[in-house]
Every structure is written in C-alpha cells, then in structure tokens.
N, C-alpha and C positions, 0 to 999 in steps of 0.2 A: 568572469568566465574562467580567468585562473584559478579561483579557489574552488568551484567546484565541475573543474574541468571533466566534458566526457556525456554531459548530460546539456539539453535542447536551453537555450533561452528565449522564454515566449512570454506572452501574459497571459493573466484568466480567462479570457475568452478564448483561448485555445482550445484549455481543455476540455471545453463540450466540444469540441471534435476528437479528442484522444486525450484520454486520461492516463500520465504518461509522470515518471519521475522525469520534475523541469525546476528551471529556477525563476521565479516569474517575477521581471522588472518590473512592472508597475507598483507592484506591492512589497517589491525584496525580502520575498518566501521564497525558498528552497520545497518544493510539496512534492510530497511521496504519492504517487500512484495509490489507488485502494488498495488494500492489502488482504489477503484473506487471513482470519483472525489465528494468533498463536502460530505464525509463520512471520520471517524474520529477513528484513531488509533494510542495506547499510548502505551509502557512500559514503565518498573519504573526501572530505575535507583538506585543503593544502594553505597550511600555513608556511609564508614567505618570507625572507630575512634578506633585503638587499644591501645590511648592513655589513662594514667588515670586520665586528665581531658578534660572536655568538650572543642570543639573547633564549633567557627564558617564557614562555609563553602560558600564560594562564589560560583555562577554557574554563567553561558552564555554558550549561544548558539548564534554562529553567523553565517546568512549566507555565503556563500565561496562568491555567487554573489551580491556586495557590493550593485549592481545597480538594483535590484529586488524591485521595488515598494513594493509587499508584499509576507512573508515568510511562507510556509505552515506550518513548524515547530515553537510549544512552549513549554514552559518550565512553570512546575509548581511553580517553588518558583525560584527565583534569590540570596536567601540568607535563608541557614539552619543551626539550633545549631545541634548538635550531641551530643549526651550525651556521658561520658567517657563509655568505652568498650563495645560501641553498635555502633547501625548503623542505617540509616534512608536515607527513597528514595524519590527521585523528579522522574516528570512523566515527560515523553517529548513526544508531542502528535505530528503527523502529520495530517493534512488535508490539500489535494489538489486542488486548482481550476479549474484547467487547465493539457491538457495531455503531461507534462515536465519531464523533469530530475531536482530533486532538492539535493541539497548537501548541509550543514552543518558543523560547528567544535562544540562540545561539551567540556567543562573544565569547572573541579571543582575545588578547590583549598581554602586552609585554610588560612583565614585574618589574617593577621599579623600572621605568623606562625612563623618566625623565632622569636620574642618575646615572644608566647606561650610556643614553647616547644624545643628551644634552636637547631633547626634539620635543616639540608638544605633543601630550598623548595622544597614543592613535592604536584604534582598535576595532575589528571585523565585527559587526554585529549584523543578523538577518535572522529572519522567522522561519519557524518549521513547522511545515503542516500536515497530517494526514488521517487517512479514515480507515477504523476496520469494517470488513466486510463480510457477509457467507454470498456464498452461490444461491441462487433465486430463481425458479422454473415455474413457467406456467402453462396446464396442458387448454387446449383447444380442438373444439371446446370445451365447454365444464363439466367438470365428474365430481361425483360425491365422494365423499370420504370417510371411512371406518371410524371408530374410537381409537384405532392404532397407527393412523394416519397412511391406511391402503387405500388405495383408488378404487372406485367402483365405476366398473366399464359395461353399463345397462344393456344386454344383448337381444332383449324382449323375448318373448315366445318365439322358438323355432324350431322347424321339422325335422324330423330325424331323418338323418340324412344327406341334411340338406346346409348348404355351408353361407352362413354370413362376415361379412367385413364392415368394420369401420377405422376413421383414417383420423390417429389422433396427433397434434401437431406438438410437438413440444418445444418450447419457445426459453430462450434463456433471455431473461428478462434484468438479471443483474451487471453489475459494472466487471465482472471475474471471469473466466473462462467456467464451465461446468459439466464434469464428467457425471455424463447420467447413464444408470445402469437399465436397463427393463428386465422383467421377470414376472409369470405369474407366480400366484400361491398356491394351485392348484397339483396336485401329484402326477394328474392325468393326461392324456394327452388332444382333451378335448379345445384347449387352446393355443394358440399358436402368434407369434412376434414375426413382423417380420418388417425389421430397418428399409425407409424409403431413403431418405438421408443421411448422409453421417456429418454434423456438425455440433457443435457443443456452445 
C-alpha cells in the first residue's frame, strides 16, 4: 500500500463493478483503468530506504510480450539514489496505441546491495497491466448506414405538412465516457434534434 499509495487495493473481481486504476492483491498487478488510445496516464511509484545510508536503486520495466515492436508503458528514471531514511518515486506512465491487452513486470532493486548493507537481496517486483480503448455507441434501434458512415433515419412517406417523430436511443456501450455530437447533413430546415437526455 506504500509503494503505490493513493490508489484502492482490491482483487479482480472488483473491477467488473468499476474499472478503476487499483493494485490487485490476488494477482500483485498494479492495472490501469482502460485508457482511451494516445492519451497518457502515470502513477508514481515510491521507493523506500529504511536504511541509514543512502542506496542506489535500479528500475525496469519490461514488457511480458518480448516480440512487441512497441511498449505503451514507461518508466521515469531507470536508476534512483535514495537518501538514508526517506523515500523517492519514479512515474510509470502508460499510453496506448491500439485497442489491446498490455502486461508488464516492474522491479526495483538496490545495486550492489549486498556490499552496501551486508542484507540478503531484496527487491519490489509486481505486474502491470492495461488496455486501450475508443468510445463505442450504439443507436436504438437500428439505422442503416451510408458508405461514409452517416446514419440513415427512414422517415417513410409523409404529408406536407404534416409533422413526424421518432425516438432514437443512444446508448454508450464502451468501458470510456463518450462525447457524442448530433447533427443532420441536411442544409434545410426540414429536420430537427431535439435532446431528451443528456448523458454520455
């Protein structure tokens, strides 16, 4: 709980009720909330030295899948001094580029520690896990869709005149919050929006 103090300790079965940056005991993962893709979220990490002198501290982060052209997660420093009887944090960020499962090992670990301070090695290690994501909207009921990916809202034969409604539900269906815009494409003023809701 000290080293990544500020955030919930739960297990995985939590998070299907709130998918939440947590550190989850059962598994000893650290898991970032979904993230929406190319957008960029860090905690800090505190590394602790109850020693009474200063030690140097190694870090990596590596990912699990060796064969990943590129890793969403980074690490602020790869190598921290600690001052005797304090403590000091590295950031480990995540941004995702793509909508995956990414995993992680995290270890810190004191250089040359058994020369330091005469102690059997000892060193932070826990997993890190998380997913990108986009926003995901489903309207209700179902409408067709253009080549250009416009809605078409079937209004059937009607009288001049004469005015019809229908009541389409838009539903956000993803793990993200989703700012949805409406508009027609029409120049005219033969259609009309009008918000029963406002939730996203």
């Amino acid at each position: 709980e000290k080293i990544v103090a500020g955030y919930p300790l739960c297990i995985r079965y939590d998070l299907e009720k709130v998918d939440c940056n947590a550190f989850l005991e059962d598994d000893h993962v650290f898991h970032f909330a979904s993230q929406l893709l190319n957008t960029k979220s860090s905690i800090d990490v505190w590394l602790i030295n109850p020693f009474p002198i200063e030690c140097q501290v190694d870090v990596t982060l590596k990912p699990i899948d060796q064969s990943a052209l590129h890793s969403p997660f980074d690490i602020s420093d790869k190598t921290v001094i600690v001052e005797a009887n304090s403590k000091k944090s590295v950031t480990i960020g995540f941004k995702p580029t793509a909508c995956n499962k990414y995993s992680a090992n995290f270890e810190a670990s004191i250089h040359n520690q058994t020369t330091q301070l005469n102690t059997k090695p000892k060193s932070i290690k826990f997993g890190i896990e998380g997913s990108g994501t986009l926003p995901m909207i489903s309207l209700l009921p179902a409408t067709e869709m253009t080549s250009t990916r416009s809605t078409i809202i079937n209004f059937g034969k009607t009288l001049v005149g004469l005015k019809k409604e229908k009541v389409i539900n838009v539903q956000n269906i993803g793990v993200i919050p989703a700012n949805i815009v409406l508009k027609t494409t029409q120049n005219v003023d033969d259609f009309q929006i009008i918000l029963l809701t406002n939730t996203t």
